[in-house]
PyMOL Python script that loads the backbone (N, CA, C, O; Angstrom):
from pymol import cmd

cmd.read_pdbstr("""\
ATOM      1  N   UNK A   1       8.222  17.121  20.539  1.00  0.00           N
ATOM      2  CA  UNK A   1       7.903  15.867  21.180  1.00  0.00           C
ATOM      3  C   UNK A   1       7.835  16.104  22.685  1.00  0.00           C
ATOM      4  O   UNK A   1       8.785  16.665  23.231  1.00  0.00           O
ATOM      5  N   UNK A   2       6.862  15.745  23.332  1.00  0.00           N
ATOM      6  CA  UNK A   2       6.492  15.991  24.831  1.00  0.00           C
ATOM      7  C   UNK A   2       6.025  14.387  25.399  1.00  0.00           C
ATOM      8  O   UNK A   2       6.110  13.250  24.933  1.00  0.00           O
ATOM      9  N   UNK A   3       5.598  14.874  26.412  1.00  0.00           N
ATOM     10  CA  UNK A   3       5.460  13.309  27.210  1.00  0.00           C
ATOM     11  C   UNK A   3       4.139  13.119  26.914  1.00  0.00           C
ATOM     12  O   UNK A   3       3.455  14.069  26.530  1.00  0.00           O
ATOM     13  N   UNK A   4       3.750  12.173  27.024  1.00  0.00           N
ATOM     14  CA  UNK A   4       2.111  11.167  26.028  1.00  0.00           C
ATOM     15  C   UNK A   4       2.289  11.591  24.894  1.00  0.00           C
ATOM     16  O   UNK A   4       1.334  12.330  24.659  1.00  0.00           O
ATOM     17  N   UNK A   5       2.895  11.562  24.122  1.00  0.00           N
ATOM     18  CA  UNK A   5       2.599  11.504  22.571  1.00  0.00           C
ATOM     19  C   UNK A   5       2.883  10.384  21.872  1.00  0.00           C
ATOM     20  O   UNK A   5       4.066  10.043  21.851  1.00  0.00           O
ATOM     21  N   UNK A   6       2.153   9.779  21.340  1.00  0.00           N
ATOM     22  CA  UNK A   6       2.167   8.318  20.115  1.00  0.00           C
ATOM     23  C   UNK A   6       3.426   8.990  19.116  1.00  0.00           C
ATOM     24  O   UNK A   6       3.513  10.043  18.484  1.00  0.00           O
ATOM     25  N   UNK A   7       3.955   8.311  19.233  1.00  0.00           N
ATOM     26  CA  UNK A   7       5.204   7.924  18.077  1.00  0.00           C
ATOM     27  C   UNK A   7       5.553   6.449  17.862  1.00  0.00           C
ATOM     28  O   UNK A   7       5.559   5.449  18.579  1.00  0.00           O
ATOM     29  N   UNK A   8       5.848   6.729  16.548  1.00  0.00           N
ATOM     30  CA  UNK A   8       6.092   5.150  16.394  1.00  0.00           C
ATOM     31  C   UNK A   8       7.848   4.942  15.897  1.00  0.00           C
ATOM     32  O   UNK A   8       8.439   5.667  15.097  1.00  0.00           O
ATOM     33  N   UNK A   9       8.553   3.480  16.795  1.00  0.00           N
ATOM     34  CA  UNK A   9       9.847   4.067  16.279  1.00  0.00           C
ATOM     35  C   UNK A   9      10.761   2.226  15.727  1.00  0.00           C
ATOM     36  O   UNK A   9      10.178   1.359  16.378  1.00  0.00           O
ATOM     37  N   UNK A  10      11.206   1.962  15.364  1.00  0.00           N
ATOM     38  CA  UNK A  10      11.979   0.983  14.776  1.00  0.00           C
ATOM     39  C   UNK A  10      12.118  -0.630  15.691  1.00  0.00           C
ATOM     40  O   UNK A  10      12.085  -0.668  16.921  1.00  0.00           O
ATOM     41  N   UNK A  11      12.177  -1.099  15.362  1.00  0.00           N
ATOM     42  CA  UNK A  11      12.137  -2.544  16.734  1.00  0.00           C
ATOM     43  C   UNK A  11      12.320  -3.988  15.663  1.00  0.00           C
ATOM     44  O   UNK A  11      11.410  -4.519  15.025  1.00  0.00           O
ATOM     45  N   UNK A  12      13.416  -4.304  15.694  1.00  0.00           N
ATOM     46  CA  UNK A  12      13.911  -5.357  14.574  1.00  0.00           C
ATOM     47  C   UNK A  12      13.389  -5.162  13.412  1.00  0.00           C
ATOM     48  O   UNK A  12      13.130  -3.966  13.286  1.00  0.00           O
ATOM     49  N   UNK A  13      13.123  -5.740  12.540  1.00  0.00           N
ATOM     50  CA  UNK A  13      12.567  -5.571  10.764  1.00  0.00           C
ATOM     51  C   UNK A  13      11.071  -4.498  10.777  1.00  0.00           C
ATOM     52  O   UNK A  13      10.690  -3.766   9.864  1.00  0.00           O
ATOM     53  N   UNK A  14      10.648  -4.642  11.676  1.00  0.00           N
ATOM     54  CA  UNK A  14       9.169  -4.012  11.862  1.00  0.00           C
ATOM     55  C   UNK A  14       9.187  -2.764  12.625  1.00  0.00           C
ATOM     56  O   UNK A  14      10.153  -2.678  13.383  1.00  0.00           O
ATOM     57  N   UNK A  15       8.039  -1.360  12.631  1.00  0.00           N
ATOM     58  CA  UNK A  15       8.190  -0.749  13.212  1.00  0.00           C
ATOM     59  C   UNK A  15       6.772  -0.705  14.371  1.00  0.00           C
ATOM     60  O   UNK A  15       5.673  -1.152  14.044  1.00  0.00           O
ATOM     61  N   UNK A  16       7.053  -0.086  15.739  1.00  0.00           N
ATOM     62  CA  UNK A  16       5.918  -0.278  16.782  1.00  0.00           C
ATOM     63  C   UNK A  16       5.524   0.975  17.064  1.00  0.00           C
ATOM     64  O   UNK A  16       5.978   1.936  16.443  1.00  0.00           O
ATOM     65  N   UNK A  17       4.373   1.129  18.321  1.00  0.00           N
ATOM     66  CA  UNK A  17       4.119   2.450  18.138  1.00  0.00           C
ATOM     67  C   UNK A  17       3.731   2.752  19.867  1.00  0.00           C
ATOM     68  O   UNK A  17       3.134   1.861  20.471  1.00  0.00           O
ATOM     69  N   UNK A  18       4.049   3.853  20.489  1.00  0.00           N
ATOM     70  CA  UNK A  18       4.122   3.596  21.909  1.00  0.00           C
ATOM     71  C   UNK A  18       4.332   5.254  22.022  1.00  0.00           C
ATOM     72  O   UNK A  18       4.477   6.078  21.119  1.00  0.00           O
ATOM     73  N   UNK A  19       4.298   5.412  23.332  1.00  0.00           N
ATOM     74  CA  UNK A  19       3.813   6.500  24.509  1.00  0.00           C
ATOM     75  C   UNK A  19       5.246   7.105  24.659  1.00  0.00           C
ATOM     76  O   UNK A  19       6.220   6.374  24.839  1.00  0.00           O
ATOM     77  N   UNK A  20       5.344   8.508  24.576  1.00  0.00           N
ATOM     78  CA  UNK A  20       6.699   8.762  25.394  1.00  0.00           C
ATOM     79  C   UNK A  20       6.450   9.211  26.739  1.00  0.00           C
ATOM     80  O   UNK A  20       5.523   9.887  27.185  1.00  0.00           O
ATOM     81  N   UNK A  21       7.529   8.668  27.338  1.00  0.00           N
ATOM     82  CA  UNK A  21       7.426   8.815  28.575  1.00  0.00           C
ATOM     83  C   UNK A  21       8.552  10.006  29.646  1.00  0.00           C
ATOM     84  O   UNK A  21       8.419  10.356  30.819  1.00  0.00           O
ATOM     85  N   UNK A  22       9.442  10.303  28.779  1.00  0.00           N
ATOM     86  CA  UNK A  22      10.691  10.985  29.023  1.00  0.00           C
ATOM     87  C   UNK A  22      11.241  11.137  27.651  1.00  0.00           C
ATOM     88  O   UNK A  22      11.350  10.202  26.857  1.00  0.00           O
ATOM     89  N   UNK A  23      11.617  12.497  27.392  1.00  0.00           N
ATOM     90  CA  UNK A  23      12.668  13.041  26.509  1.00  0.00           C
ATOM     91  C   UNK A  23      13.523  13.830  27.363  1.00  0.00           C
ATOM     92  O   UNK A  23      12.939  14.685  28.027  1.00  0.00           O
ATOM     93  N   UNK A  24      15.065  13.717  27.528  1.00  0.00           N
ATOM     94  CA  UNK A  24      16.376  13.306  27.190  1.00  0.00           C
ATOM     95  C   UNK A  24      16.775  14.433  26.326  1.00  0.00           C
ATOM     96  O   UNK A  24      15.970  14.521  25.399  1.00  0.00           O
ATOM     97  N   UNK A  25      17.702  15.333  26.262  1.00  0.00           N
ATOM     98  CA  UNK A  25      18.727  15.739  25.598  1.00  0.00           C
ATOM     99  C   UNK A  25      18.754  14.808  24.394  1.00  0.00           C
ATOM    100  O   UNK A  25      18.479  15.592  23.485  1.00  0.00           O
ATOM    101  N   UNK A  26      18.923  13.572  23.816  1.00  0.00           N
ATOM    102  CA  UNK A  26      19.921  12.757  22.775  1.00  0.00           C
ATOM    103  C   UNK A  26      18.943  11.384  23.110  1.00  0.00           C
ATOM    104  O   UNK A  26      19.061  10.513  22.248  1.00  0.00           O
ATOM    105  N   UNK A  27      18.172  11.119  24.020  1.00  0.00           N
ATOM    106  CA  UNK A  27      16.980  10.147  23.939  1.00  0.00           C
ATOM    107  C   UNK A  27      16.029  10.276  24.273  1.00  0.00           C
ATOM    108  O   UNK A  27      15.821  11.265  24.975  1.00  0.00           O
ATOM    109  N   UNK A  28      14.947   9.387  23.976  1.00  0.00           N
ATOM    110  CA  UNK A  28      13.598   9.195  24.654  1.00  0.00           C
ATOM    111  C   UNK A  28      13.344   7.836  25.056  1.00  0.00           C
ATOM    112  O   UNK A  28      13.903   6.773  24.786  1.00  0.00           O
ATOM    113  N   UNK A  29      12.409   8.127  25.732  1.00  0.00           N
ATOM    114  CA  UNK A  29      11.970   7.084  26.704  1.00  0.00           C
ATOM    115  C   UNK A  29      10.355   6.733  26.194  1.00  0.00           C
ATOM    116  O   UNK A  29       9.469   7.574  26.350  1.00  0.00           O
ATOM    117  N   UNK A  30      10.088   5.419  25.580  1.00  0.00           N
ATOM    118  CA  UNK A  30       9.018   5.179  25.106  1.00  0.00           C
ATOM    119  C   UNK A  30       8.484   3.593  26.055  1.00  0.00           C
ATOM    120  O   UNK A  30       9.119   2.539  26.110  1.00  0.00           O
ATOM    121  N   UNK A  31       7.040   3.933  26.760  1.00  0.00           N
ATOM    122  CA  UNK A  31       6.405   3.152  27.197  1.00  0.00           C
ATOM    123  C   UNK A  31       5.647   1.925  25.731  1.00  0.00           C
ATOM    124  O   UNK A  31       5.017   2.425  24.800  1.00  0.00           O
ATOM    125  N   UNK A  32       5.810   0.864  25.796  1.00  0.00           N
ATOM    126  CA  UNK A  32       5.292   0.055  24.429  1.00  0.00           C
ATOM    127  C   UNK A  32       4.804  -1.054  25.092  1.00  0.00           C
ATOM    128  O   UNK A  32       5.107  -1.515  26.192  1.00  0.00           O
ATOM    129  N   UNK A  33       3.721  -1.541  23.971  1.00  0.00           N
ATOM    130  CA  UNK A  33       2.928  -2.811  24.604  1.00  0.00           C
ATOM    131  C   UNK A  33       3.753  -4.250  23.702  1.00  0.00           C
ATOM    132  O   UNK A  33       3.929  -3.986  22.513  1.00  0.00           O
ATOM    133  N   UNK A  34       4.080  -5.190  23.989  1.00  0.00           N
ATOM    134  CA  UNK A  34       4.458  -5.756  23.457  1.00  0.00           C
ATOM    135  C   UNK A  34       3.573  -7.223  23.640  1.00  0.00           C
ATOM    136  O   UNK A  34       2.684  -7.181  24.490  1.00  0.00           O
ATOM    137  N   UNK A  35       3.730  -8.307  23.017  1.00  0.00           N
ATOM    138  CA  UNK A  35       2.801  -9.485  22.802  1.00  0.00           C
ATOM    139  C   UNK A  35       2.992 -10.091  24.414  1.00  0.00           C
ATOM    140  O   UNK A  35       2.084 -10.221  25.234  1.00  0.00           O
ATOM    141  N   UNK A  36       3.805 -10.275  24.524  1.00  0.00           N
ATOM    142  CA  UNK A  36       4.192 -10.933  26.078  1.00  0.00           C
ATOM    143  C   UNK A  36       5.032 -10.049  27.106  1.00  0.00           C
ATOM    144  O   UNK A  36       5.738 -10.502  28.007  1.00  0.00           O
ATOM    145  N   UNK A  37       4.813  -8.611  26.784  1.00  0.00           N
ATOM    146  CA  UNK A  37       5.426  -7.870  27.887  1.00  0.00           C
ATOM    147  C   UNK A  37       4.722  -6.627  27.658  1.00  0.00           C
ATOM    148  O   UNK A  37       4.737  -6.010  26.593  1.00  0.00           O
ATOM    149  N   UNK A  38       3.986  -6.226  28.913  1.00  0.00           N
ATOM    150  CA  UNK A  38       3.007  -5.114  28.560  1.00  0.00           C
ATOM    151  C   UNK A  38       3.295  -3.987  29.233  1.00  0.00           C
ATOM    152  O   UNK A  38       3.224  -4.039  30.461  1.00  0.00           O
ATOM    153  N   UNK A  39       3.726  -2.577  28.505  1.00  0.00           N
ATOM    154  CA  UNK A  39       4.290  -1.816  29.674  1.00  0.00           C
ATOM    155  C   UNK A  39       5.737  -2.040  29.302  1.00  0.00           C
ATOM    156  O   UNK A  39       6.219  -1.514  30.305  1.00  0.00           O
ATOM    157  N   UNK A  40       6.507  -2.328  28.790  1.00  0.00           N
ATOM    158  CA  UNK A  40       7.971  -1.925  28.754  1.00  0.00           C
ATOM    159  C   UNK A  40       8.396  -0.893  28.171  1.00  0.00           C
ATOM    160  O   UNK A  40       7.828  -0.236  27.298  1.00  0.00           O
ATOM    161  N   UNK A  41       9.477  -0.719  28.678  1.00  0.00           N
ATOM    162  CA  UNK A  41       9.854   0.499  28.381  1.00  0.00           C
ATOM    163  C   UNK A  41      11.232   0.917  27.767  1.00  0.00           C
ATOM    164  O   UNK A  41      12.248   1.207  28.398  1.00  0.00           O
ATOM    165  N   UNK A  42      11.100   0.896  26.721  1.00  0.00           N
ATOM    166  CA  UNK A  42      12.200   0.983  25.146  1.00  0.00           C
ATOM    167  C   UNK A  42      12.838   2.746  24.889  1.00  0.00           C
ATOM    168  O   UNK A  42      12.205   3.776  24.658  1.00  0.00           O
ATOM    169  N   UNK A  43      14.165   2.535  25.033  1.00  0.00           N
ATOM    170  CA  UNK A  43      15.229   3.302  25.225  1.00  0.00           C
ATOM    171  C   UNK A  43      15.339   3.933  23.559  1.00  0.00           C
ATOM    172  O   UNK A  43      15.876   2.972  23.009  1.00  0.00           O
ATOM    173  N   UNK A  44      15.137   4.987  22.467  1.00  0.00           N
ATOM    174  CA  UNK A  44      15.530   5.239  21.481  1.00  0.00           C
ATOM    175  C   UNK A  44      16.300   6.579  21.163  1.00  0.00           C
ATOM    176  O   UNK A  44      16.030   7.661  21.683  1.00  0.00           O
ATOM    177  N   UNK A  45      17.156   6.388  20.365  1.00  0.00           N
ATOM    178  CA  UNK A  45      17.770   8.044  19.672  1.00  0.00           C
ATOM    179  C   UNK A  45      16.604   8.419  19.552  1.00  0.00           C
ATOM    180  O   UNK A  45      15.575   7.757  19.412  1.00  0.00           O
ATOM    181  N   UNK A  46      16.855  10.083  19.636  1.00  0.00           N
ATOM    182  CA  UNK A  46      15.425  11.398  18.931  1.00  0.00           C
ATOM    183  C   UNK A  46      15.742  11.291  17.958  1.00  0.00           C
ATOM    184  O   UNK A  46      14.580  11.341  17.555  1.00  0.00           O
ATOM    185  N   UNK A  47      16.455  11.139  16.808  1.00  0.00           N
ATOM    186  CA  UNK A  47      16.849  11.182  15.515  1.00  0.00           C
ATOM    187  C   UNK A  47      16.037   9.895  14.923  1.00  0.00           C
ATOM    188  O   UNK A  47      15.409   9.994  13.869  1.00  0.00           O
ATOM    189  N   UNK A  48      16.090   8.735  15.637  1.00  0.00           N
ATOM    190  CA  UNK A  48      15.374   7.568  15.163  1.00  0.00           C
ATOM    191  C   UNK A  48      13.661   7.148  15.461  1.00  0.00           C
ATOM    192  O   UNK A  48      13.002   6.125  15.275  1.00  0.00           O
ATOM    193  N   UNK A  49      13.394   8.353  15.950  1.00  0.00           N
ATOM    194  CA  UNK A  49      11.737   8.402  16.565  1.00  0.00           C
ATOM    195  C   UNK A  49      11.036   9.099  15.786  1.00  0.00           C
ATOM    196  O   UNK A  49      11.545  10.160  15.425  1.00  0.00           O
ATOM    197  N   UNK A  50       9.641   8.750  15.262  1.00  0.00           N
ATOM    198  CA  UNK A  50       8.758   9.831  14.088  1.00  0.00           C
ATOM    199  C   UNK A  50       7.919   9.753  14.782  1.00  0.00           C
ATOM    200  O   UNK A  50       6.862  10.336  14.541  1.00  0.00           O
TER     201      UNK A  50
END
""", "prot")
cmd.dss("prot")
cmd.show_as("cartoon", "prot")
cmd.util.cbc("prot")
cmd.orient("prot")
């Protein structure tokens, strides 16, 4: 896993799909578009990211 790569990772009942922006030792850093917030930027375990 490197920086710009599409992964998609968990986000309440549903899963989303977004940009990494930083990998972390134990996290990543994923840029995601969301309905009313475009560009945020969602904190996940590497264990919980595909």
């Amino acid at each position: 896993m490197t920086k710009d790569d599409k992964v998609t990772f968990p986000f309440g009942k549903k899963t989303m799909e977004g940009t990494v922006e930083q990998v972390n030792q134990k996290t990543v850093y994923i840029r995601a578009d969301f309905p009313k917030h475009k560009g945020k930027l969602v904190v996940r375990k590497i264990k919980d990211v595909k």
